[in-house]
gemmi code that builds the backbone of each chain (N, CA, C; Angstrom):
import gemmi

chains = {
    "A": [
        ("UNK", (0.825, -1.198, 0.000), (0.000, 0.000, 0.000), (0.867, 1.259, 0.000)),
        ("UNK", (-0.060, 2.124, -0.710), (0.760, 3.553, -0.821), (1.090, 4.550, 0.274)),
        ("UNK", (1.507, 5.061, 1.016), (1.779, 5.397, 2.469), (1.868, 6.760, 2.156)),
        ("UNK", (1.439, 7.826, 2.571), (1.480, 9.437, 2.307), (1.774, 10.165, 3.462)),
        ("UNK", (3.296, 10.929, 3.819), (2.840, 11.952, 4.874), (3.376, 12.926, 4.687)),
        ("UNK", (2.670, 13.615, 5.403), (2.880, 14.996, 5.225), (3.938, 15.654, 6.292)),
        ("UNK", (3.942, 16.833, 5.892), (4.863, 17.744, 6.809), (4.877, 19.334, 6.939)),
        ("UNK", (4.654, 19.936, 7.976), (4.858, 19.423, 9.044), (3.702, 18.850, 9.740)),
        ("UNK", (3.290, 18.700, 10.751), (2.238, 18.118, 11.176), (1.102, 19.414, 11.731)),
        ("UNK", (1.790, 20.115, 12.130), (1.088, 21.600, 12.233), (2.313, 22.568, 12.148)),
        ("UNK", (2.014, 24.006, 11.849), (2.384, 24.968, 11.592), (1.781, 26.614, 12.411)),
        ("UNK", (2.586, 27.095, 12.374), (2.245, 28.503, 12.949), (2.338, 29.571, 12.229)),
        ("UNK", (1.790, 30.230, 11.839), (2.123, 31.277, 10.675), (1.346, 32.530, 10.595)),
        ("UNK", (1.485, 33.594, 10.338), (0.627, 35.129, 10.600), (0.703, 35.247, 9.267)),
        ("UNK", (-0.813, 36.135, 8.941), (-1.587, 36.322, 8.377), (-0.586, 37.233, 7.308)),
        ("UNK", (-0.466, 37.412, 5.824), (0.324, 37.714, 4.947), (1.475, 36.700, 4.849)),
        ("UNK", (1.816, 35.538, 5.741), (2.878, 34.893, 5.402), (2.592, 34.205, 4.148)),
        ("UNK", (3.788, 33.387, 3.672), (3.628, 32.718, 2.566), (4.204, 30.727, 3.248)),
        ("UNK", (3.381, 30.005, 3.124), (3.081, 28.804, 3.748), (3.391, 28.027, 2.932)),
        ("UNK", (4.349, 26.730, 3.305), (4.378, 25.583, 2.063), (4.027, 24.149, 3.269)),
        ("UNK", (3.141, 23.296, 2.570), (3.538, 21.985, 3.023), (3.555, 20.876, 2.284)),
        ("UNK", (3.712, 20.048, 3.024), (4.888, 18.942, 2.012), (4.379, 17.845, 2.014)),
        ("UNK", (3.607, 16.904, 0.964), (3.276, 15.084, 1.153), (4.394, 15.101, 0.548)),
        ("UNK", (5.048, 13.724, 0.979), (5.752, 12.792, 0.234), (4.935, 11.127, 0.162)),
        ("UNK", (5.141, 10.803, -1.266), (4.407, 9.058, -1.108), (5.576, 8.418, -0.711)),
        ("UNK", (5.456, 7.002, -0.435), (6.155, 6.482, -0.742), (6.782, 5.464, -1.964)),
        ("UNK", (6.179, 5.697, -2.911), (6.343, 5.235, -4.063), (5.799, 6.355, -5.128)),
        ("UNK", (6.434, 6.160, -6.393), (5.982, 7.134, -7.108), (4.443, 6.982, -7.491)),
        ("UNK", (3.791, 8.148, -7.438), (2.189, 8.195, -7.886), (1.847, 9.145, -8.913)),
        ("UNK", (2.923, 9.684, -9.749), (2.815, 10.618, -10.658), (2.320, 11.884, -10.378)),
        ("UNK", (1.324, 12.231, -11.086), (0.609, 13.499, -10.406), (-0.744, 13.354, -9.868)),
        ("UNK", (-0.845, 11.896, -9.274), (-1.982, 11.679, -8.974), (-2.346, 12.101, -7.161)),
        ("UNK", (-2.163, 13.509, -7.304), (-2.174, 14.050, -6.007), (-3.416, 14.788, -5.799)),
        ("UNK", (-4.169, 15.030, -4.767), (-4.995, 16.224, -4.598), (-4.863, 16.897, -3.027)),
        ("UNK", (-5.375, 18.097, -2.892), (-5.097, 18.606, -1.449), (-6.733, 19.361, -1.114)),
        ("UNK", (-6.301, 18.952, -0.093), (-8.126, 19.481, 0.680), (-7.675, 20.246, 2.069)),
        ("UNK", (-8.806, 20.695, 2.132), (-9.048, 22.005, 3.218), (-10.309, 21.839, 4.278)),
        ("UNK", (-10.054, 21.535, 5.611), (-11.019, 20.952, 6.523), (-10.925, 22.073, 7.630)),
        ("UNK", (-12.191, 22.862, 7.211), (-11.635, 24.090, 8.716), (-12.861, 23.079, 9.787)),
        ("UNK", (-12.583, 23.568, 11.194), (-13.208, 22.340, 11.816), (-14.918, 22.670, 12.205)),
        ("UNK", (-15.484, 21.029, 12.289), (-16.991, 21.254, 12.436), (-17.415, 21.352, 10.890)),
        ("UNK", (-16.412, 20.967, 9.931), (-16.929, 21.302, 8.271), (-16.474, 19.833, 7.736)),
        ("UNK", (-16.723, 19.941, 6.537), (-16.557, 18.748, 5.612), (-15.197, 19.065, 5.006)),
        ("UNK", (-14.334, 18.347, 4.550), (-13.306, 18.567, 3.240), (-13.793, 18.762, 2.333)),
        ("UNK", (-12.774, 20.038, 1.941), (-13.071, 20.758, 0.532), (-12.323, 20.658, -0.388)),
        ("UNK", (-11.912, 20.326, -1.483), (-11.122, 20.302, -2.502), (-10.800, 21.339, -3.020)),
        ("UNK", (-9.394, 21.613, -2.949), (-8.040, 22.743, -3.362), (-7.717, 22.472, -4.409)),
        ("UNK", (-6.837, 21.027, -4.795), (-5.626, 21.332, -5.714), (-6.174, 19.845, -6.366)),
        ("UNK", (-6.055, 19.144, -7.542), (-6.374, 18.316, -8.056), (-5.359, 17.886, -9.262)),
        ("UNK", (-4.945, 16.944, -8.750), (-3.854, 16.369, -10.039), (-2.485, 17.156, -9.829)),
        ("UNK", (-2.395, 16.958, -8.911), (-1.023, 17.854, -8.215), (-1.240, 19.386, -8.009)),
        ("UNK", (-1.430, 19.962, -9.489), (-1.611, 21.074, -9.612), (-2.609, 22.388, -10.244)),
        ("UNK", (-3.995, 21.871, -10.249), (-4.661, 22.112, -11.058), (-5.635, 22.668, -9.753)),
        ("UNK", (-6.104, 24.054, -10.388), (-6.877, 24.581, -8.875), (-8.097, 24.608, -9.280)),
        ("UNK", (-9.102, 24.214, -8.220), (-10.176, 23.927, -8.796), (-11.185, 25.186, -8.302)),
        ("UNK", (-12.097, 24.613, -9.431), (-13.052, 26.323, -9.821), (-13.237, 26.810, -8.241)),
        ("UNK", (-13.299, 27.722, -8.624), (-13.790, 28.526, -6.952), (-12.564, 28.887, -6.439)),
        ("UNK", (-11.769, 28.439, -6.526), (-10.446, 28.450, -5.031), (-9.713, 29.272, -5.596)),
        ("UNK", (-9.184, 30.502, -4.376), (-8.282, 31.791, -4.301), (-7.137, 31.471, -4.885)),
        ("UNK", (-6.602, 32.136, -6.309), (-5.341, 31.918, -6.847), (-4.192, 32.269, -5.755)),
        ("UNK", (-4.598, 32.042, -4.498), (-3.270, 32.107, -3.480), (-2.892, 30.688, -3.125)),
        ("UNK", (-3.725, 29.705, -3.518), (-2.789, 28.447, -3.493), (-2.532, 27.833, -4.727)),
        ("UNK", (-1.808, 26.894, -4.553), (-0.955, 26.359, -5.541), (-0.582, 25.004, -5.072)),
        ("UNK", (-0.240, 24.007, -6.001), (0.327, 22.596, -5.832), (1.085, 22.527, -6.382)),
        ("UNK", (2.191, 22.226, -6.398), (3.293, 21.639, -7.479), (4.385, 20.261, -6.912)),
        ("UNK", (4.604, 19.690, -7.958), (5.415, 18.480, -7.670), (4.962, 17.511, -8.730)),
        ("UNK", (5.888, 16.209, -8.626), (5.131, 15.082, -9.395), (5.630, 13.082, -8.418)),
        ("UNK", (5.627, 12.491, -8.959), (6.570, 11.487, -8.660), (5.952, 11.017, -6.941)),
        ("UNK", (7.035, 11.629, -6.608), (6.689, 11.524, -4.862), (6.812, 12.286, -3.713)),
        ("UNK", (7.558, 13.665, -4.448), (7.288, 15.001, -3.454), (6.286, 15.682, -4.509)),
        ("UNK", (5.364, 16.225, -2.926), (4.504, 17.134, -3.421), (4.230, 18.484, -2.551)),
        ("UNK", (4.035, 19.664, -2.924), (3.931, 20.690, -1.750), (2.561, 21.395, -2.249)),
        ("UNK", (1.889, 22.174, -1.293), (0.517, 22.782, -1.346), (1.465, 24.189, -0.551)),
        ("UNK", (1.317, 25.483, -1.475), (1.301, 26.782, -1.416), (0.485, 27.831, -1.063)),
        ("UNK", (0.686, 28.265, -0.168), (-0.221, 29.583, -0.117), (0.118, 30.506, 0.041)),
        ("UNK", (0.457, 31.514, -0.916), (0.967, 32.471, -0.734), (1.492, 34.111, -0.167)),
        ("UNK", (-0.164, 34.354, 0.483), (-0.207, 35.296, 1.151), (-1.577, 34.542, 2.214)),
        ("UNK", (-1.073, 33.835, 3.373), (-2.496, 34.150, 4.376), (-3.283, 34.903, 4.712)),
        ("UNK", (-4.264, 34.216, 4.702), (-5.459, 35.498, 4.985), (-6.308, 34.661, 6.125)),
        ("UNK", (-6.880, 35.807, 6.514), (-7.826, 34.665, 8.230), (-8.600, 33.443, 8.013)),
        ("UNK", (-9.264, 33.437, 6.878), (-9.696, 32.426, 6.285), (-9.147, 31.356, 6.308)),
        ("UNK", (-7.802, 31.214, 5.755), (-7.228, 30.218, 5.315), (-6.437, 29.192, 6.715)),
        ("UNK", (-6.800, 29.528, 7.797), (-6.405, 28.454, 9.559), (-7.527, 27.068, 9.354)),
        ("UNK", (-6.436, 26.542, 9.107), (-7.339, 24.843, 8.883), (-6.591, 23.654, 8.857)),
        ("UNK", (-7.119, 22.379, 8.314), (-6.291, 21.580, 8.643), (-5.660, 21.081, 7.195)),
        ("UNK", (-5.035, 21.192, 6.676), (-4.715, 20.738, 5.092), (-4.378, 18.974, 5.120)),
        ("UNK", (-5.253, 18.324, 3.892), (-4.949, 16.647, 3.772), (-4.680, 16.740, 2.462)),
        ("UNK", (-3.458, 15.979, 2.172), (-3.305, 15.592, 0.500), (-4.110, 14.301, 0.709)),
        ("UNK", (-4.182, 13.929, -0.340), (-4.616, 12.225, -1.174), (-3.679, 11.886, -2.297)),
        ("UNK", (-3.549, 10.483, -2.158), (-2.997, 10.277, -3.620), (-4.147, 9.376, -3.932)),
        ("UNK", (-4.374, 9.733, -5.051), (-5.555, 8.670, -6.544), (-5.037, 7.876, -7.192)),
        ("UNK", (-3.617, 7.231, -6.791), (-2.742, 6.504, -8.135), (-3.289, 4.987, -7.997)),
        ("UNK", (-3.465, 4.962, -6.130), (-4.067, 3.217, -5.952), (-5.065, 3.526, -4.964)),
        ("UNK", (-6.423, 4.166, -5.154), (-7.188, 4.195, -4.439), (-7.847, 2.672, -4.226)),
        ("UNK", (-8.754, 2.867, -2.601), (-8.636, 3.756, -2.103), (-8.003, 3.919, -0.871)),
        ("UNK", (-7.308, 2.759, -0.478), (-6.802, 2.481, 0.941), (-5.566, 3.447, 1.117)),
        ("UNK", (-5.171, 3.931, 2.234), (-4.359, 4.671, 2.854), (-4.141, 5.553, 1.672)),
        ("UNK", (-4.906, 6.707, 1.444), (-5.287, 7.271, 0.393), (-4.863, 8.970, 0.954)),
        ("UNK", (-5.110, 8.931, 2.330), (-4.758, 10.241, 2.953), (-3.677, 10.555, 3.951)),
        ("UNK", (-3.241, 11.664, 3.796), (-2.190, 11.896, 4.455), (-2.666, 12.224, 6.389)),
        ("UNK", (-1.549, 12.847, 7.052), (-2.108, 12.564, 8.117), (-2.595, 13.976, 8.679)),
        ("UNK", (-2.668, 14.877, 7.548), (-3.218, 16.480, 8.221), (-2.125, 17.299, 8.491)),
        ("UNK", (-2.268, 18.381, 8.189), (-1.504, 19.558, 8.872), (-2.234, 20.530, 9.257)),
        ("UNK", (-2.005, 20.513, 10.621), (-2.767, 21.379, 10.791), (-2.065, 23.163, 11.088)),
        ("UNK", (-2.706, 24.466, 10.428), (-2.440, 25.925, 10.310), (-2.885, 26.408, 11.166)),
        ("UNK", (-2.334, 27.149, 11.722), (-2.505, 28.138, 12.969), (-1.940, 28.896, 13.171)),
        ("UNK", (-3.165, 30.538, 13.453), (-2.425, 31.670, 13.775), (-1.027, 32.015, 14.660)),
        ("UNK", (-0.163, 32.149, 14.162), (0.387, 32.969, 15.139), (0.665, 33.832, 15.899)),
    ],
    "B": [
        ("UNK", (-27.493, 22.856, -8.107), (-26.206, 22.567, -7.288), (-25.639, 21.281, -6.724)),
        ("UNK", (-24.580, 20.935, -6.859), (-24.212, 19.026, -6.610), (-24.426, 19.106, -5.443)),
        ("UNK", (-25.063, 18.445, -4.199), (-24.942, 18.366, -2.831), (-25.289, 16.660, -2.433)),
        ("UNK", (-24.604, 16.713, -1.149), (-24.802, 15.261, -0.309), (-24.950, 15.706, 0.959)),
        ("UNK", (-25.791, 14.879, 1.989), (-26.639, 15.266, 2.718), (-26.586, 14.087, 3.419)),
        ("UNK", (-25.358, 13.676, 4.451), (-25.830, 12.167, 5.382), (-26.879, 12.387, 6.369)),
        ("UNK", (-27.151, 11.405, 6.727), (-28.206, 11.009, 8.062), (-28.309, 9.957, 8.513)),
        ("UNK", (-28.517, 9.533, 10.209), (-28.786, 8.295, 10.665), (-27.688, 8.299, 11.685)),
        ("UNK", (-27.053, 9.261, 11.514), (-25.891, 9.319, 13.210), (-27.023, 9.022, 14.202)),
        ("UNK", (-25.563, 8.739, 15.142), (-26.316, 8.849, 16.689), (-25.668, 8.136, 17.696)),
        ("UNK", (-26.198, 7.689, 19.435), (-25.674, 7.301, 20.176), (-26.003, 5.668, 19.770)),
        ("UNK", (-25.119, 4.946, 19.852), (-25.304, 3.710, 20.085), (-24.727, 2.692, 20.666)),
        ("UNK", (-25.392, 1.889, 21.619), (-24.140, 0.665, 22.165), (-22.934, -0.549, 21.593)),
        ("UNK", (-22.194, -0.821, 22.424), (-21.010, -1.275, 21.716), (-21.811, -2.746, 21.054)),
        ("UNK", (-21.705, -3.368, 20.191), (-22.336, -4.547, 19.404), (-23.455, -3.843, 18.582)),
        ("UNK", (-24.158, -2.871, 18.818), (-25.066, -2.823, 18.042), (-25.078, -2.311, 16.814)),
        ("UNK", (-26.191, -1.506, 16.310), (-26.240, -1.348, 14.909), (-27.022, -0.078, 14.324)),
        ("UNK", (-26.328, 0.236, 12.777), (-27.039, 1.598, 12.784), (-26.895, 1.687, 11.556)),
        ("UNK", (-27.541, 2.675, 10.212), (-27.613, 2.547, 9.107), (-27.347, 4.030, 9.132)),
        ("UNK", (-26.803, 4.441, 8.215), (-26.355, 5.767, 7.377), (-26.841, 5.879, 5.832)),
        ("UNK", (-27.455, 6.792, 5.722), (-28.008, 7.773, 4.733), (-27.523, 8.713, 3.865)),
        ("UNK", (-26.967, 9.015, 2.910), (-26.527, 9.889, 1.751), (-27.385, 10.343, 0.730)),
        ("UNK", (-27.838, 11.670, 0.765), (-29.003, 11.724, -0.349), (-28.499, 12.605, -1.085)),
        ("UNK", (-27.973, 12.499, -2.516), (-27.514, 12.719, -3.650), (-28.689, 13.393, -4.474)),
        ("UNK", (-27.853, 15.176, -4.837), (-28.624, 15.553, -5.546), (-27.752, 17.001, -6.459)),
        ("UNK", (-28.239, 16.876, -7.213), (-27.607, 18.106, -8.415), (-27.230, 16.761, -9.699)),
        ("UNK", (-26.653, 16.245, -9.678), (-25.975, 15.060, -10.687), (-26.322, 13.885, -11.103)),
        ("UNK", (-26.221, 12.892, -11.926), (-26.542, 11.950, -12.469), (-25.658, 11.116, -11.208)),
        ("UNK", (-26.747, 10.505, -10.316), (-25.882, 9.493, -8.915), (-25.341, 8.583, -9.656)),
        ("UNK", (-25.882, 7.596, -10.516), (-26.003, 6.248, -10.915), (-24.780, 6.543, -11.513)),
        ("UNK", (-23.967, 7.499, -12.285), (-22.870, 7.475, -12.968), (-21.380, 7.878, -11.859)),
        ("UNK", (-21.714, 7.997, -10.647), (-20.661, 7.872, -10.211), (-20.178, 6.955, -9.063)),
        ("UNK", (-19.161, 6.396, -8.966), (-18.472, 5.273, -7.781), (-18.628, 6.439, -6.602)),
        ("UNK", (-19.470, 5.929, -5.128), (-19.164, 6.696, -4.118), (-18.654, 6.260, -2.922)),
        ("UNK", (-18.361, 7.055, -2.079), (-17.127, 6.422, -0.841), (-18.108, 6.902, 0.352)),
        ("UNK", (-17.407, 5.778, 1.443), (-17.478, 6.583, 2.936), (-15.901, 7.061, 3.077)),
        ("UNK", (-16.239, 8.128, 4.422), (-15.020, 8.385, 4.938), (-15.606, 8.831, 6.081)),
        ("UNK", (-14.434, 8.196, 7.338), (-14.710, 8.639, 8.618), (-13.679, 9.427, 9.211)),
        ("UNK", (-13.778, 9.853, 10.435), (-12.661, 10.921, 11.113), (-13.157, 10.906, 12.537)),
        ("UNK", (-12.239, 10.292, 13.109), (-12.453, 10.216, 14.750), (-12.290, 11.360, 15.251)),
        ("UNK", (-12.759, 11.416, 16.748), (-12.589, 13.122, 17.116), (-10.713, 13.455, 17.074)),
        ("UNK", (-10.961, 14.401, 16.567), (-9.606, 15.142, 16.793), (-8.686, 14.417, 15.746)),
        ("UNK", (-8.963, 13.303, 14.974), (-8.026, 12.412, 14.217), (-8.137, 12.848, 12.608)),
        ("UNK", (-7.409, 12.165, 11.709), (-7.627, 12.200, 10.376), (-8.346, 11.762, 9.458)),
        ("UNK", (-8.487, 11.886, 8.420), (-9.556, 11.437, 7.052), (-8.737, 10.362, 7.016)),
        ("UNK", (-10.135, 8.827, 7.169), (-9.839, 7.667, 6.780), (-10.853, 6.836, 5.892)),
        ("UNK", (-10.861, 5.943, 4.513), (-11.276, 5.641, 3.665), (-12.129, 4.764, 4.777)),
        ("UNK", (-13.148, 4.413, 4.352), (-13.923, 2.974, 5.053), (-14.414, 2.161, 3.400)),
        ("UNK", (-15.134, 2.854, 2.966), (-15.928, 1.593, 1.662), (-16.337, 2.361, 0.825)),
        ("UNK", (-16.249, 1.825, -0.548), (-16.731, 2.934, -1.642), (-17.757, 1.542, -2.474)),
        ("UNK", (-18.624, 2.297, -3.409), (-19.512, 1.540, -4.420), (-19.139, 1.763, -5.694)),
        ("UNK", (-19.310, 1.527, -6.965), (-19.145, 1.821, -7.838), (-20.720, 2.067, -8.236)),
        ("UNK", (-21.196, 2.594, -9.712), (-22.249, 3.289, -10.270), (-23.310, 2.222, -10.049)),
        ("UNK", (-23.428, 1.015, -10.354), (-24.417, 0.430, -10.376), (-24.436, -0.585, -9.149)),
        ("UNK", (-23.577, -0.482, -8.282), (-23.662, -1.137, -7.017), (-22.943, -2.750, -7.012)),
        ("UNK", (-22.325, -2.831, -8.406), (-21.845, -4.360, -8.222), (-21.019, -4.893, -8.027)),
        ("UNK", (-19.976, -3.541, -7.487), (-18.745, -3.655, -6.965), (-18.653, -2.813, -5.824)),
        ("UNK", (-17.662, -3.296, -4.025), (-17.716, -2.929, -3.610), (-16.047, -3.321, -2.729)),
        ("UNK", (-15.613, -2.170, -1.945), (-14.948, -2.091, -0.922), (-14.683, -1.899, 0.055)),
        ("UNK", (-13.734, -2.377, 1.048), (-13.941, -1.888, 2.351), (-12.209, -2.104, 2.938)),
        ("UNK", (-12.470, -0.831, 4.304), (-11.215, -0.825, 4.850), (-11.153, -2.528, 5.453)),
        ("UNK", (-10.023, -3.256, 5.657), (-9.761, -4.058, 6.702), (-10.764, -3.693, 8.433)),
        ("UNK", (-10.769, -2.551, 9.109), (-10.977, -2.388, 10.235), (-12.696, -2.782, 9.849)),
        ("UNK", (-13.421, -2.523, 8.818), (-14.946, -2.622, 9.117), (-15.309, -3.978, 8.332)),
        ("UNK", (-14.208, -4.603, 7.332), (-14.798, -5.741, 6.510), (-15.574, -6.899, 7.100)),
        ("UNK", (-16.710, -7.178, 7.058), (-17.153, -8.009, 7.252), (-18.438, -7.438, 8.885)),
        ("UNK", (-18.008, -5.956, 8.862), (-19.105, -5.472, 9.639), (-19.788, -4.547, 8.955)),
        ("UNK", (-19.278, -3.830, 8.489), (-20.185, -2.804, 7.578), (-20.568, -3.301, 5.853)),
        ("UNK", (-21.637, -2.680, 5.368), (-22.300, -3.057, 4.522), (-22.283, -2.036, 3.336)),
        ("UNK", (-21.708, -1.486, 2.260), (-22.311, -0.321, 1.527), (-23.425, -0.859, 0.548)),
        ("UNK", (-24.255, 0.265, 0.227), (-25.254, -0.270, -1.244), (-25.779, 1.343, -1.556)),
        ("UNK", (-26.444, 1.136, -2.678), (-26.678, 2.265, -2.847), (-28.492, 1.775, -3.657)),
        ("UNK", (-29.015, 2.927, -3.515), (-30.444, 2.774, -4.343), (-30.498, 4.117, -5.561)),
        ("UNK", (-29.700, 4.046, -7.031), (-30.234, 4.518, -7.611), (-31.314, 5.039, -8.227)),
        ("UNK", (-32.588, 4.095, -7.767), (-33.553, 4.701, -7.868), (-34.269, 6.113, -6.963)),
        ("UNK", (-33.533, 6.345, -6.065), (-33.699, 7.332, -4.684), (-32.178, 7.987, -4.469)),
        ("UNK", (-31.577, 8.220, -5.031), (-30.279, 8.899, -5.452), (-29.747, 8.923, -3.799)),
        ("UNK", (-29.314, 7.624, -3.271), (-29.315, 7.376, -1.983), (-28.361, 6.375, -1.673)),
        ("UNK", (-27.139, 6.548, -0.694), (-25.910, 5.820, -0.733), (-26.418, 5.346, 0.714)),
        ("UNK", (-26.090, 4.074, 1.190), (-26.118, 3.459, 2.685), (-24.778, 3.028, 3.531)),
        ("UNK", (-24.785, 3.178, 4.336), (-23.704, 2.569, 4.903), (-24.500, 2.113, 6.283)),
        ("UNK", (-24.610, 0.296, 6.404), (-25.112, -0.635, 7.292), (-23.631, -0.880, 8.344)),
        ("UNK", (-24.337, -0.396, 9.631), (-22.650, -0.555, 10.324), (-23.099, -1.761, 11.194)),
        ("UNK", (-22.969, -3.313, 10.988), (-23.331, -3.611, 12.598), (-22.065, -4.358, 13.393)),
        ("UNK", (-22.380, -4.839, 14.657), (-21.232, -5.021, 15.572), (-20.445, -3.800, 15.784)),
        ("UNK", (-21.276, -2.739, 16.209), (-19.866, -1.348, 16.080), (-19.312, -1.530, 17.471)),
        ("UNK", (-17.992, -0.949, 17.373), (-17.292, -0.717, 18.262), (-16.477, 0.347, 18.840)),
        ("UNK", (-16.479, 1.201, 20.107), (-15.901, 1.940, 20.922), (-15.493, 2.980, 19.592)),
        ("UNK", (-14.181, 2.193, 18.620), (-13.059, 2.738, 17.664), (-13.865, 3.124, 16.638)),
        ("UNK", (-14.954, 2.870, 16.075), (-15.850, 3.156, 15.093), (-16.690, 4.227, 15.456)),
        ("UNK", (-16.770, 5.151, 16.650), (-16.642, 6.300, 17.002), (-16.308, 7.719, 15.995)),
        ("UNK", (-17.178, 8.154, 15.456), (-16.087, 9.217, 14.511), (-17.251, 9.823, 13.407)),
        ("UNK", (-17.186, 11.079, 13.026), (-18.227, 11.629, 11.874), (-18.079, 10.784, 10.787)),
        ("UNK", (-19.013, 10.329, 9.740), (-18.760, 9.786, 8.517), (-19.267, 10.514, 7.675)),
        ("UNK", (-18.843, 10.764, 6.733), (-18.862, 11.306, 4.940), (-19.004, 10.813, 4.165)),
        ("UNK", (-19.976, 11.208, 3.523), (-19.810, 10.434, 2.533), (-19.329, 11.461, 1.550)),
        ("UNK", (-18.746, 10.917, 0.399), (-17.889, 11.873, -0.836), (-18.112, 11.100, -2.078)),
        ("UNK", (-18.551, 11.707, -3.193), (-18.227, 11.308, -4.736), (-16.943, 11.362, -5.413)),
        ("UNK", (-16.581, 9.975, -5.990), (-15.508, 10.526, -6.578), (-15.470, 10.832, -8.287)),
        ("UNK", (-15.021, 11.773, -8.544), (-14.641, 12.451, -10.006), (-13.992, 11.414, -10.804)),
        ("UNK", (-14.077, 11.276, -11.673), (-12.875, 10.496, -12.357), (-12.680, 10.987, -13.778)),
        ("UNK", (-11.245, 11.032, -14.255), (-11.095, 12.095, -15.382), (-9.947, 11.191, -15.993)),
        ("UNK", (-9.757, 11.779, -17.234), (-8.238, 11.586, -18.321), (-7.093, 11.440, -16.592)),
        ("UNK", (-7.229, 12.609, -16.065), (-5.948, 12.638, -15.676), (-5.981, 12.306, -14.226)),
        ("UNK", (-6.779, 12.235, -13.634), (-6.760, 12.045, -12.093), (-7.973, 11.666, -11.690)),
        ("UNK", (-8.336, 11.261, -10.121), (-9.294, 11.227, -9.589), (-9.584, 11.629, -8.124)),
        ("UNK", (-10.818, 12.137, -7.634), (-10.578, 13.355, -6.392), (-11.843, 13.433, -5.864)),
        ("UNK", (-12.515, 13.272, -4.935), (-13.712, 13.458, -3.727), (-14.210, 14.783, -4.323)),
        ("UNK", (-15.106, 14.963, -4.660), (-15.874, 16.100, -4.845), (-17.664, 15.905, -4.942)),
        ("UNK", (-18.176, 16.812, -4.371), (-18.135, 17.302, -3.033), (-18.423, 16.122, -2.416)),
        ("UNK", (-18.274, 16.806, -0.541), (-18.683, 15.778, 0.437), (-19.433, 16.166, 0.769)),
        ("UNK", (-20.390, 14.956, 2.102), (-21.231, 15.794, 2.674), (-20.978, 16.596, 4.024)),
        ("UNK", (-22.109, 16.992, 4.542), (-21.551, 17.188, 5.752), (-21.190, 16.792, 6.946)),
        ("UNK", (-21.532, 15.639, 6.712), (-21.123, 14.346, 7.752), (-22.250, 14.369, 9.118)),
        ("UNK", (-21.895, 13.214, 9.460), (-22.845, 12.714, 10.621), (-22.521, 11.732, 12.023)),
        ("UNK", (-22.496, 12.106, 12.652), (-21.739, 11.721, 13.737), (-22.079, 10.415, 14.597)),
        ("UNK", (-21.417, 9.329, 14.395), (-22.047, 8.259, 14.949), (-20.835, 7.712, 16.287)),
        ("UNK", (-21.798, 7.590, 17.361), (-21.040, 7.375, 18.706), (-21.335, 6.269, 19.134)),
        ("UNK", (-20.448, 5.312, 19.602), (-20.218, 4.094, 20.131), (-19.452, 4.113, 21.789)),
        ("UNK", (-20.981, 3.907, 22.575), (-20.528, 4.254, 24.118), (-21.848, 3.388, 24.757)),
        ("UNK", (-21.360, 2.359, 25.660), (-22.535, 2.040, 26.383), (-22.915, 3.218, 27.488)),
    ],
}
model = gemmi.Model(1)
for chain_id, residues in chains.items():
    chain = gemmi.Chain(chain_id)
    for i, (resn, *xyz) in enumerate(residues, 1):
        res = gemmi.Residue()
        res.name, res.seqid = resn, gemmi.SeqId(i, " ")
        for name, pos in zip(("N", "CA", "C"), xyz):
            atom = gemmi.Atom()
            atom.name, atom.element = name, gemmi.Element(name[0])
            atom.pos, atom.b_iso = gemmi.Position(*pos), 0.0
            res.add_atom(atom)
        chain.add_residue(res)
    model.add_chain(chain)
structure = gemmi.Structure()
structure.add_model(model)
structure.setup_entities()
C-alpha cells in the first residue's frame, strides 16, 4: 500500500505569510495528487487536483506543485480564512491509505 | 447545485447497529463510484468503503470488513452505509464523498456534511 505523509504536522504562521507543506508518497504516484481544506466542524473541501490544477472557486493564493513523490501545497499570502487543517490524497491506488495525516495551520 | 446530505448518526451501544443515509442531488448518482469516509474526534480522514455506479462492486477498509455493509439505491439517489457489531473505535463523523474520475486524475468532490455516529454504552 501507498503510504502518504505529510509535513509538518502543524504549523504557525501570521496572516500575509507565505506557507508551504509537504506530502511525500512512498512510491511514485505521478501526479496523482490532490489537497483538501477541513476548517473544523466542516466537511473537506477540494483545493488542488492532479497535483496542480486549482479547482473552480479556489483563491489563486494556493498552488500545488510536484510530481513522482514530493509534493507541496502553497499559499501564498495568508489570509484569516485560510487556519485549517490541510490533507493531500494520492488517486494513483485508491482507495486504501489514500490520505495523508493532516496539517494542521494556525495563527500565530 | 451538486450536494450530499448524510443522516442516521447517533448514540449507540457497543455490538449494536445503525444505518447511514446519503441523499444525492444536483448530478446523475447512478454514474458515479461513491465512498465513505470517517474521522475520529480530533483524528484524520480515513477511507472505510466505496460503491461503484451500479452497485456491483464494492470495498472496504480491513478495520470494518465483514461489519459494515455499503449499497446504494439509484432509484432514490441514496448511498447506505449498514454498520453492525460497532465498536468503541468506530466512534467518529462519517462522509460520505463522490468521486470524479477524469483523463488525468481522480478526487472526492463534493462531500457531505457528515454525521456523527457514537459508540458508548
Amino acid at each position: 500500500d501507498i503510504q502518504m505523509t505529510q509535513s509538518p504536522s502543524s504549523l504557525s504562521a501570521s496572516v500575509g505569510d507565505r506557507v508551504t507543506i509537504t506530502c511525500r508518497a512512498s512510491q511514485s504516484i505521478s501526479s496523482y495528487l490532490n489537497w483538501y481544506q477541513q476548517k473544523p466542524g466542516k466537511a473537506p473541501k477540494l483545493l488542488i487536483y492532479a497535483a496542480s490544477s486549482l479547482q473552480s472557486g479556489v483563491p489563486s493564493r494556493f498552488s500545488g506543485s510536484g510530481s513522482e513523490t514530493d509534493f507541496t501545497l502553497t499559499i501564498s499570502s495568508l489570509q484569516p480564512e485560510d487556519f485549517a487543517t490541510y490533507y493531500c490524497q494520492q488517486s494513483y491506488s485508491l482507495p486504501r491509505n489514500s490520505f495523508g495525516q493532516g496539517t494542521k495551520l494556525e495563527i500565530k | 447545485e451538486v450536494q450530499l446530505v448524510e443522516s442516521g448518526g447517533g448514540l449507540v451501544q457497543p455490538g449494536g447497529s445503525l444505518r447511514l443515509s446519503c441523499a444525492a442531488s444536483g448530478f446523475t448518482f447512478s454514474s458515479y463510484w461513491m465512498h465513505w469516509v470517517r474521522q475520529a474526534p480530533g483524528k484524520g480522514l480515513v477511507w472505510v468503503s466505496r460503491i461503484n455506479g451500479d452497485g456491483s462492486s464494492t470495498s472496504y477498509a480491513d478495520s470494518v470488513k465483514g461489519r459494515f455493509t455499503i449499497s446504494r439505491d439509484n432509484a432514490k439517489n441514496t448511498l447506505y452505509l449498514q454498520m453492525n457489531s460497532l465498536r468503541a473505535e468506530d466512534t467518529a463523523v462519517y462522509y460520505c464523498a463522490r468521486e470524479v474520475i477524469t483523463a488525468i486524475n481522480n478526487w472526492f468532490d463534493p462531500w457531505g456534511q457528515g454525521t456523527l455516529v457514537t459508540v458508548s454504552s
